[in-house]
Structures are given as structure tokens and as C-alpha cells.
Backbone bond lengths (Angstrom), bond angles and torsions (degrees), N, CA, C in turn:
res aa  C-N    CA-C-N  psi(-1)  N-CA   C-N-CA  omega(-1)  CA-C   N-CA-C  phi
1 X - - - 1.455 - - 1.524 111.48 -
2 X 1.486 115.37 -40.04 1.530 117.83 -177.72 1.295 106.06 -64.14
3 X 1.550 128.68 -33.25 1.928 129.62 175.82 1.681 101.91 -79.07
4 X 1.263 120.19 -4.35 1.574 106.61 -178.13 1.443 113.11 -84.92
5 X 2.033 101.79 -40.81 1.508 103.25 -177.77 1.445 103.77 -122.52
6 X 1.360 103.21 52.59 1.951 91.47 167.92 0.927 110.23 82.77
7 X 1.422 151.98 -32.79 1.082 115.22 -143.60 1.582 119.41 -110.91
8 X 1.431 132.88 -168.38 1.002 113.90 -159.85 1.550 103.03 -148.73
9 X 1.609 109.88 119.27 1.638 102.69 -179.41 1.080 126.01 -70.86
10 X 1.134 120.40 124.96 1.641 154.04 -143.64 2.005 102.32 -99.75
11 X 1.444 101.80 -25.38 1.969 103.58 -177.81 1.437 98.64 -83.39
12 X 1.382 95.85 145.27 1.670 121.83 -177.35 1.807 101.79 -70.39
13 X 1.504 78.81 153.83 1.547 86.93 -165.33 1.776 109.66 -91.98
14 X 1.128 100.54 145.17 1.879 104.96 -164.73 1.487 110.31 -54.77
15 X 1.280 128.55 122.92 1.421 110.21 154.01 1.022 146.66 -77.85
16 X 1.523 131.97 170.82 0.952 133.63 167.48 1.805 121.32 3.78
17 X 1.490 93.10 -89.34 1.442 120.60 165.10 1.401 114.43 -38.74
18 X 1.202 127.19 -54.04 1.635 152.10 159.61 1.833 79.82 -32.24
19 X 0.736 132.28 -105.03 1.556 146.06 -151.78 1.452 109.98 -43.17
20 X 1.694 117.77 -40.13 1.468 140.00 -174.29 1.478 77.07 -52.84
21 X 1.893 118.36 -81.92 1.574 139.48 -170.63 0.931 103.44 -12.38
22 X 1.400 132.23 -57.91 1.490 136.42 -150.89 1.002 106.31 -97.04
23 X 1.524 144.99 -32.33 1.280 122.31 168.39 1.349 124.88 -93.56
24 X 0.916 102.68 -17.02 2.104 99.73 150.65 1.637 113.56 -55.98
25 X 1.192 115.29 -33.31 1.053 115.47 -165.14 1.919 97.19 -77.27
26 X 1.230 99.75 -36.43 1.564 101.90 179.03 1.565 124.45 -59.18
27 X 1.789 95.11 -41.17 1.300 109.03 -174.34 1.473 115.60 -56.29
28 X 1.737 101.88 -37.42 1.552 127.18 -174.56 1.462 109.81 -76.28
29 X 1.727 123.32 5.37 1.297 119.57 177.31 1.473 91.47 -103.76
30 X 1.206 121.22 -43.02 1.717 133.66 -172.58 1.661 108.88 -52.18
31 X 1.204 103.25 -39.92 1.035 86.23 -177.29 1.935 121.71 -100.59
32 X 0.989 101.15 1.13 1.210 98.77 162.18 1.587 120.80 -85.28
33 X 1.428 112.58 -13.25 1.948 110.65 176.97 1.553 75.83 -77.26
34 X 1.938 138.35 -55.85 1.426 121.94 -156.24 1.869 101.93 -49.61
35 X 1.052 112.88 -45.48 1.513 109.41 -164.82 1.520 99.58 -63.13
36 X 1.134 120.65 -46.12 1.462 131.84 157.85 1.824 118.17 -13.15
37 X 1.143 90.08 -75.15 1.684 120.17 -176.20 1.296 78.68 -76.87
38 X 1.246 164.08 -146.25 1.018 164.82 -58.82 1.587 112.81 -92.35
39 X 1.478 129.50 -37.58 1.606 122.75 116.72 1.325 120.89 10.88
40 X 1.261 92.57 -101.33 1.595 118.04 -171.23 1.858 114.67 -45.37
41 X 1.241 108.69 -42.50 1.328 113.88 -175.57 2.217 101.88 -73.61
42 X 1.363 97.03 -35.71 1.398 100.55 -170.48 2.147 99.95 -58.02
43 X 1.387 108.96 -43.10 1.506 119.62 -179.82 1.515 110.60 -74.43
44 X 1.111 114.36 -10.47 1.700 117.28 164.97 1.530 129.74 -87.53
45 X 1.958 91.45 -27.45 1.693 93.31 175.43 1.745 113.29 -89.96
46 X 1.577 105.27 -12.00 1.622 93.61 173.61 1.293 113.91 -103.76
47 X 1.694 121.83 23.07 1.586 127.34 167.06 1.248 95.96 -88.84
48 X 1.525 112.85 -55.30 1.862 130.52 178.25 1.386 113.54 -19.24
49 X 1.385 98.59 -63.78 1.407 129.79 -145.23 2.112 99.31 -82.66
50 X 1.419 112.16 -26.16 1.195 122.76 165.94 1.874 129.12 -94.76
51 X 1.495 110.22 -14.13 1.596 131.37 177.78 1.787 105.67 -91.45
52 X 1.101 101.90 128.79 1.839 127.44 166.73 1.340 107.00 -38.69
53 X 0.961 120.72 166.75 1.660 123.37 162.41 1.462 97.41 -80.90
54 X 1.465 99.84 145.00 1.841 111.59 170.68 1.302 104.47 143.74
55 X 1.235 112.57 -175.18 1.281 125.73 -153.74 1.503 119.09 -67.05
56 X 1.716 112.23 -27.13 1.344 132.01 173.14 1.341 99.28 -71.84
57 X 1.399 137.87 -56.07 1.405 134.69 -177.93 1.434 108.36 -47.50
58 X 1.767 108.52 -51.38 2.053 101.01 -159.55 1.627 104.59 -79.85
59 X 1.650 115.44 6.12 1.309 115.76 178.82 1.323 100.09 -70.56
60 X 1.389 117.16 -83.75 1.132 126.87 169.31 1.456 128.16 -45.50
61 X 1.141 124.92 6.24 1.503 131.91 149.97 1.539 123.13 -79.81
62 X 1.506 122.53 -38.53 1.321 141.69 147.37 1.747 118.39 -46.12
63 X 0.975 93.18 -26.90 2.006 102.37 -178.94 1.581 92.47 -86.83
64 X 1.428 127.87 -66.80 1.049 103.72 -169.48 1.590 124.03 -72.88
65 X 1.466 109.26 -30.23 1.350 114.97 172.06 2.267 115.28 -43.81
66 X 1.341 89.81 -30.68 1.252 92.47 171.31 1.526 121.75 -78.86
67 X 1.584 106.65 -42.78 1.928 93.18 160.91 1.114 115.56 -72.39
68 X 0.980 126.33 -31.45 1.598 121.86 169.39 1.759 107.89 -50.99
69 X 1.251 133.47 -1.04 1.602 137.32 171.26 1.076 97.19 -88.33
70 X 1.370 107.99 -66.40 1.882 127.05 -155.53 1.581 98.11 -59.44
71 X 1.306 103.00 -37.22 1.734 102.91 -176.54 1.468 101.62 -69.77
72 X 1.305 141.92 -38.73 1.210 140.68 -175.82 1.343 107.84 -65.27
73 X 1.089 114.59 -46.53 1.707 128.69 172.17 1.564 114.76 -55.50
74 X 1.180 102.52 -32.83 1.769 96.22 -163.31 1.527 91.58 -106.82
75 X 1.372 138.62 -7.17 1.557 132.83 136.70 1.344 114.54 -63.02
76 X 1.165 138.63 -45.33 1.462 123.89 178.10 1.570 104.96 -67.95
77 X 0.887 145.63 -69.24 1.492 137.70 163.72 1.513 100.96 -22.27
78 X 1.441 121.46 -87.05 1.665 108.07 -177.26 1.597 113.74 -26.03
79 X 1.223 131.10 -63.03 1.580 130.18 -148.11 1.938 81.19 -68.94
80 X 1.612 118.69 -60.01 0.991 105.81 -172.71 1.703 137.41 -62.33
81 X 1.241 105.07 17.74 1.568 114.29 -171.30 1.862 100.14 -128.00
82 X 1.330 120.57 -32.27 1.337 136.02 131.45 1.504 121.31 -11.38
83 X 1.685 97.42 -77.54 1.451 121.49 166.82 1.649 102.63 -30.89
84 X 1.056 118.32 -79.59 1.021 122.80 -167.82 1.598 143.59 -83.28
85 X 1.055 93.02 -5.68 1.695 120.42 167.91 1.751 94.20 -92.37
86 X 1.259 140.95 -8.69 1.568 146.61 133.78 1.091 122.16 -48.25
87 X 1.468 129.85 -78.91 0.967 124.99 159.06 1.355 137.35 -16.36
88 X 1.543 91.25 -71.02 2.143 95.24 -179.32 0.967 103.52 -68.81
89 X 1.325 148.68 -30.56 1.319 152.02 150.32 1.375 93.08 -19.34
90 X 1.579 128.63 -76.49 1.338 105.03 -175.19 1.033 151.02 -89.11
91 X 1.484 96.15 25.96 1.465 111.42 -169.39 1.594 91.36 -116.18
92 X 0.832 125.13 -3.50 1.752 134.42 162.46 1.533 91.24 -76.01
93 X 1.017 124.95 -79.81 1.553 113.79 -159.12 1.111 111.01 -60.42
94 X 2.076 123.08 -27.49 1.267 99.45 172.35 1.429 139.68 -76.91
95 X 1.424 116.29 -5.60 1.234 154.81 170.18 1.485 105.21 -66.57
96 X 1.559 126.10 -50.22 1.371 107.54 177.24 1.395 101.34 -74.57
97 X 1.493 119.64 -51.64 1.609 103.33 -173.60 1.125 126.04 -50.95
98 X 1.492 136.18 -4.38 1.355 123.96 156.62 1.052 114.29 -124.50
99 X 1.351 122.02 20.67 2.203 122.85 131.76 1.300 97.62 -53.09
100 X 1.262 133.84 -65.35 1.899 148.78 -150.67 1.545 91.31 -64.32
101 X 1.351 105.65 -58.80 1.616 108.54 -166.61 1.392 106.80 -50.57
102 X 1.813 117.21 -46.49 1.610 124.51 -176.65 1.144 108.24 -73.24
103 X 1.773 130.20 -12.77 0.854 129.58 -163.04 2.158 96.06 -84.56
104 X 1.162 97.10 -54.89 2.005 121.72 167.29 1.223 109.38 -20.77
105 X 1.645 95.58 -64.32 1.412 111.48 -163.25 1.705 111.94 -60.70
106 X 1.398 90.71 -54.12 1.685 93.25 176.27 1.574 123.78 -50.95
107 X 1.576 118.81 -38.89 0.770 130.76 168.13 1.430 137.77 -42.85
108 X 1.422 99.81 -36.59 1.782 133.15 175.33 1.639 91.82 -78.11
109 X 1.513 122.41 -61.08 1.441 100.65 -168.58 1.549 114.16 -72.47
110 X 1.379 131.04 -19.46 1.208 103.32 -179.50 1.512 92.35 -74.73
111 X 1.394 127.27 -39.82 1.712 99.29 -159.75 1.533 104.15 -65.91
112 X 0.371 115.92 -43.26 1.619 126.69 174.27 1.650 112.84 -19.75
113 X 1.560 102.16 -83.08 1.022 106.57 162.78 2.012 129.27 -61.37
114 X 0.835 113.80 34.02 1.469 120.36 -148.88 1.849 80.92 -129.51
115 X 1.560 103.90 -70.03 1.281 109.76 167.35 1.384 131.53 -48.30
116 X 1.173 108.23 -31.52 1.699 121.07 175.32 1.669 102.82 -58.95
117 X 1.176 116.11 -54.17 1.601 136.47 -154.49 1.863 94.96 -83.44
118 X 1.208 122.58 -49.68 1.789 128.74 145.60 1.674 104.38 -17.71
119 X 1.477 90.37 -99.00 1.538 110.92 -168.38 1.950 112.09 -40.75
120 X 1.383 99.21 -32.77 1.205 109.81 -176.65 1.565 124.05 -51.45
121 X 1.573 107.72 -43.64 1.320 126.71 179.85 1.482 114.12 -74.11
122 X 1.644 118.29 -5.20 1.246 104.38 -146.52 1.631 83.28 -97.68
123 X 1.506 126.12 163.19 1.450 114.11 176.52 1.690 76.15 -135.53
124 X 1.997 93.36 141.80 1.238 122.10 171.57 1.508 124.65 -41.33
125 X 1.508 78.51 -61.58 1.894 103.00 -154.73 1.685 101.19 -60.09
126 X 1.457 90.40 -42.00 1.810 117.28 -157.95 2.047 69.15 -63.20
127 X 0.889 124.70 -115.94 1.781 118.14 -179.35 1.239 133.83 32.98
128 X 1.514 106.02 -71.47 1.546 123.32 165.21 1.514 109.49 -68.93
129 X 1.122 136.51 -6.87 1.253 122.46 -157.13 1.319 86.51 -112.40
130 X 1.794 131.95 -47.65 1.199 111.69 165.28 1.298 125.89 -55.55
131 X 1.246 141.79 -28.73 1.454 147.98 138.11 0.938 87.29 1.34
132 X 1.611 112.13 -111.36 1.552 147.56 -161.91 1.646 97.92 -21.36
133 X 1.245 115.72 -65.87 1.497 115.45 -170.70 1.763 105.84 -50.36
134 X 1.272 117.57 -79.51 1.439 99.52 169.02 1.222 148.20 -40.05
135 X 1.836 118.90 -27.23 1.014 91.30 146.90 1.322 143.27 -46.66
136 X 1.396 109.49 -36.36 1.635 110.84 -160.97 1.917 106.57 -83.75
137 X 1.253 92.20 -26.71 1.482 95.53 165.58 1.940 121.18 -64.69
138 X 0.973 96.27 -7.98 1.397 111.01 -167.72 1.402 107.84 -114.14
139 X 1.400 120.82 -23.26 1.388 119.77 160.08 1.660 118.56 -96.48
140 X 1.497 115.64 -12.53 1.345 112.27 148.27 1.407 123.88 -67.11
141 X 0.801 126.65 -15.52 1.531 121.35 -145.65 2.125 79.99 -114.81
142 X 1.155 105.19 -48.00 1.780 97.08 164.54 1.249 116.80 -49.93
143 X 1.446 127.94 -48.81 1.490 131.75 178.54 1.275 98.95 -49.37
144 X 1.619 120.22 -71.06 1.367 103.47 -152.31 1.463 121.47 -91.13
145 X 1.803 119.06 18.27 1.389 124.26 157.55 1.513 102.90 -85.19
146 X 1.607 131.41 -24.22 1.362 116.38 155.13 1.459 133.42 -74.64
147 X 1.487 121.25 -1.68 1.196 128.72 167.50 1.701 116.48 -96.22
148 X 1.336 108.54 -2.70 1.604 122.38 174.68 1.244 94.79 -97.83
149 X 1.336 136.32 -42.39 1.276 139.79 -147.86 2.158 97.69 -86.25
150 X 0.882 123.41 -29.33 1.357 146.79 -179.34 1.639 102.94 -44.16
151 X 1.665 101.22 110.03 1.511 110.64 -179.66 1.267 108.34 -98.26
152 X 1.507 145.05 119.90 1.531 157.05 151.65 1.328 123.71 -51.90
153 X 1.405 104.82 -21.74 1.490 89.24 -178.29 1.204 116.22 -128.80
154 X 1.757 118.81 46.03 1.456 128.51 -165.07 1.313 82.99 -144.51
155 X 1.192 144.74 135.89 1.293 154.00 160.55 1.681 118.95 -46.95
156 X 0.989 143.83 131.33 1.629 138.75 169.57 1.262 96.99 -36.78
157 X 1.114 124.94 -71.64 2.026 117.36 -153.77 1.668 99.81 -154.88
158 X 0.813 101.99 137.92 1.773 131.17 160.48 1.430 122.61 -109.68
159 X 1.322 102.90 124.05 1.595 118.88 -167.08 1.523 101.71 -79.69
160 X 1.318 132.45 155.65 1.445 147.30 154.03 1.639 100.57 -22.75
161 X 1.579 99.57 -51.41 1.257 113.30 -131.93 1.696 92.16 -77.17
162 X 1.442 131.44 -68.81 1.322 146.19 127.61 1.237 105.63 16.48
163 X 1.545 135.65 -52.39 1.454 142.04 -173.90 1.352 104.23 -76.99
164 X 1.388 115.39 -34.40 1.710 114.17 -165.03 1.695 97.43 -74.70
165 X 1.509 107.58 -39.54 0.993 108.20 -157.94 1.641 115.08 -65.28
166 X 1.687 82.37 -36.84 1.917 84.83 -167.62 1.133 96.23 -66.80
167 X 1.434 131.50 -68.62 1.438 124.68 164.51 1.598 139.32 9.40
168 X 1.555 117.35 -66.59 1.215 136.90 138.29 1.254 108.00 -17.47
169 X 1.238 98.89 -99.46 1.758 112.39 -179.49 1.403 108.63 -11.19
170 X 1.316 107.00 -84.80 1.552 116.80 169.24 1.528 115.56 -24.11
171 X 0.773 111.80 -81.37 1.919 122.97 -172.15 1.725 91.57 -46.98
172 X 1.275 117.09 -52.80 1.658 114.88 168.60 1.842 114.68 -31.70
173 X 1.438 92.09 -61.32 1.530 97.36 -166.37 1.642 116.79 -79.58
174 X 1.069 112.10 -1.11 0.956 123.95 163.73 1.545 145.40 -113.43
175 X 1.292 108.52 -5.84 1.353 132.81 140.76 1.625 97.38 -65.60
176 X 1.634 138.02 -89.82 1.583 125.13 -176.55 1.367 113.08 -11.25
177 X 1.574 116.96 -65.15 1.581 115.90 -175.02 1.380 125.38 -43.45
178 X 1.440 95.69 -46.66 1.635 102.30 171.57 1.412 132.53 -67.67
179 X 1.393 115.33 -28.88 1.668 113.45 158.02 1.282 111.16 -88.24
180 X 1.153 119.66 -23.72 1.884 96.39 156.73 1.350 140.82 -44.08
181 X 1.743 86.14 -50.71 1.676 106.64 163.31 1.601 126.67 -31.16
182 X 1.979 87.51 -64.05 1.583 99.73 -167.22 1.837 101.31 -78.82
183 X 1.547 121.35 -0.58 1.385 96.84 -171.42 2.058 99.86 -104.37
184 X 1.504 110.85 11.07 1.743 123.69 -168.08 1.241 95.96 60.99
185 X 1.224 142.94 -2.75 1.399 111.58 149.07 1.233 136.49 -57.82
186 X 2.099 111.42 116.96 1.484 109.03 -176.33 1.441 105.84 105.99
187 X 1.499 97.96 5.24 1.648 93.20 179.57 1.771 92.78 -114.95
188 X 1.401 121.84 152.87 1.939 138.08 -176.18 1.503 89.41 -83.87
189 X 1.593 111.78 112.44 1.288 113.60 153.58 1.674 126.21 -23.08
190 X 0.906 117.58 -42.23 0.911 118.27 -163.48 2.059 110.48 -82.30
191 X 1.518 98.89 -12.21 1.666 99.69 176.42 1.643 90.84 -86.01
192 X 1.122 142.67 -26.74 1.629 142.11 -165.96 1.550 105.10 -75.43
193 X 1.225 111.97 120.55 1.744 127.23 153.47 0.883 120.28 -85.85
194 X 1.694 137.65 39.23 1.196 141.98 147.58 1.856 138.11 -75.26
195 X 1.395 96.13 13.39 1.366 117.32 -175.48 1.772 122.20 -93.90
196 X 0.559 141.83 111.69 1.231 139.43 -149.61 2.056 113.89 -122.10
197 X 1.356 102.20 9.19 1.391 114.64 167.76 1.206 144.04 -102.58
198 X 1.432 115.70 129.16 1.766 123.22 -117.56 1.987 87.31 -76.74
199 X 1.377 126.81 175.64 1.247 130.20 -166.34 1.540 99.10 -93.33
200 X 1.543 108.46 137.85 1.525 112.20 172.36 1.219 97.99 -44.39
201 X 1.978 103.49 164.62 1.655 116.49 -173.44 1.361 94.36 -105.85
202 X 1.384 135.18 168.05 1.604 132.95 173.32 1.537 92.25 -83.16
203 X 1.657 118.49 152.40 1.494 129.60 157.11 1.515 110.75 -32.03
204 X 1.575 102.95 -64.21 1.714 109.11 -165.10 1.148 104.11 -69.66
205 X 1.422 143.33 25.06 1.297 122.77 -175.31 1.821 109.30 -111.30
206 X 0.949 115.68 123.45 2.316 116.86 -177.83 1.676 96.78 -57.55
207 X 1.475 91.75 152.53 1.261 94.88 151.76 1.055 137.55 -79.91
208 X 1.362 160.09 -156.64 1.276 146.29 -169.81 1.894 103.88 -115.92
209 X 1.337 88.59 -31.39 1.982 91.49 178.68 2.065 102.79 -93.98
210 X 1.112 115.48 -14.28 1.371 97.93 147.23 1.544 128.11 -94.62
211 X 1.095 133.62 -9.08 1.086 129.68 159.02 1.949 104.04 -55.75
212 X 1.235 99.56 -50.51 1.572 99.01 -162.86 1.887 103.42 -75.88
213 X 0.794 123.41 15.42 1.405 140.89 -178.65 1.245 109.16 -107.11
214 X 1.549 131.70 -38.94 1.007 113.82 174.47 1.594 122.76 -90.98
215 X 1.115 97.72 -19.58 1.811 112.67 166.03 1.181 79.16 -49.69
């Protein structure tokens, strides 16, 4: 009818997946007539299995012999709708794996180019040259924490030799002190208790044998 008057169907066309949907959905009708048929045949073999031979028995042997077709039939349709709901199945997944892959790829060229347009701006020379400047800023700036750091009133270096000497000296001058000590040389008469002469007497004081004289 749409090629008779022009016109033109306007609904989106099924996908992939769309198509998978529908024949699962088929498979899932199939097998419910099999469970169906398979019922029915189960209530035919324990009438069978209890009925005489005769004409009532080969009736009902013909009934089931006939689902026993339809059942063969509606398994070959299943495996073959199976079949193919397999397939697109993998042609669905192969279809996303190379959406993902185009998806990768693209991904790589913008960064890619992203980095190009980066690297692009960067200038070499201009690089090293800030280098260069810091170093030297960095070896000034060492100089003049060692020219702050600079002690005046400690000598640069002292030899071994210089050490022995002052040393010496010392132990010299201080050995002298000590036999000075022990010989009182250098000591104020007057700190020494080596005197042994009795204390002047006062004028006003008697002697002891005129006192007893005048008694």
C-alpha cells in the first residue's frame, strides 16, 4: 500500500538486538507448544500401556504418532531459530568490538594530536637557558650564604703542629706554678704560718714576778 500511494515508512528500522528479541521470543513460544506435546504424549503412553490390542488402542497410537511429527517439527524450527539468534549474537558482539576499537582509536588521535600542539609550544633553547640562569642563581646565592656564614674571630686553620705546641707551653706553665707553690715562693708573708714568735706584750700590762713581789 505504501508503493501504491507514495508514501514512505517513517518507523525506525529494527536492530540487531531488535531481531536477537524476537527470536528468543519465538524460541520461548516453541517451546512451550513442546512442553505442550510432550504432556499430551506422556497421558497417551500410560492409557497405551493399560488398553488391549484393537481398534481403540491403534486409534490412539495414530494421535500420538502424530505429535510425535509436530514435536519433531517444532524442534527443527527451535534448533533452527537457535541457529540463528547465535549467529547475530555474534555479529552483535562483533559489531560492538569494533565501535570500542573506533571508539580507542579516536581516542589516541585526539590525544595525540593534543600532544603535538603541547610539545609544539614548548621551545628548547628557551629551556636550557632557564636552566643555565638558575644554575648561576643557585651558585650565587651559595657564595653569599658562605660569605654570611664567615667567622673573624676564629682563625682559618690550626696545624697539629701549633696544637702540640700551645699545649706544651701550657703543661710548662703550669708545672712552674706548682713548684713555686711548694717552694713559698710568691706567697705575702703575711698569708704564711711559719713564724713562731710569741705576740708583743701591751706597756700597761705587770709582770707576773712583780705582781708577786708586791703581795
Amino acid at each position: 500500500m505504501n508503493r501504491l500511494f507514495g508514501t514512505k515508512n517513517t518507523a525506525p528500522k529494527p536492530s540487531l538486538n531488535d531481531a536477537i528479541k524476537g527470536i528468543d521470543d519465538r524460541v520461548g513460544s516453541l517451546d512451550v507448544k513442546l512442553t505442550k506435546i510432550n504432556s499430551e504424549l506422556s497421558t497417551y503412553q500410560q492409557k497405551l500401556s493399560r488398553m488391549k490390542d484393537g481398534p481403540g488402542k491403534s486409534a490412539l497410537k495414530q494421535k500420538a504418532l502424530k505429535l510425535l511429527r509436530q514435536r519433531k517439527q517444532i524442534e527443527g524450527q527451535k534448533d533452527q531459530l537457535e541457529n540463528q539468534s547465535w549467529n547475530m549474537t555474534q555479529a552483535s558482539m562483533t559489531t560492538e568490538n569494533l565501535q570500542n576499537t573506533m571508539v580507542t582509536i579516536n581516542a589516541m588521535k585526539t590525544t595525540n594530536k593534543a600532544l603535538k600542539q603541547t610539545y609544539g609550544k614548548i621551545d628548547i633553547d628557551e629551556l636550557e637557558n632557564l636552566q643555565d640562569e638558575m644554575l648561576d642563581l643557585i651558585e650565587k646565592s651559595n657564595e653569599l650564604q658562605d660569605a654570611l656564614s664567615t667567622s673573624y674571630d676564629v682563625p682559618d686553620d690550626i696545624s697539629e703542629s701549633e696544637l702540640d705546641a700551645e699545649l706544651e707551653a701550657l703543661g710548662e706553665e703550669i708545672e712552674f706554678e706548682n713548684e713555686m707553690a711548694e717552694a713559698g715562693a710568691g706567697v705575702p708573708s703575711y698569708l704564711t704560718d711559719t713564724t713562731t714568735e710569741q705576740l708583743p706584750t701591751f706597756i700597761d700590762e705587770q709582770p707576773e714576778e712583780a705582781s708577786k713581789i708586791a703581795n
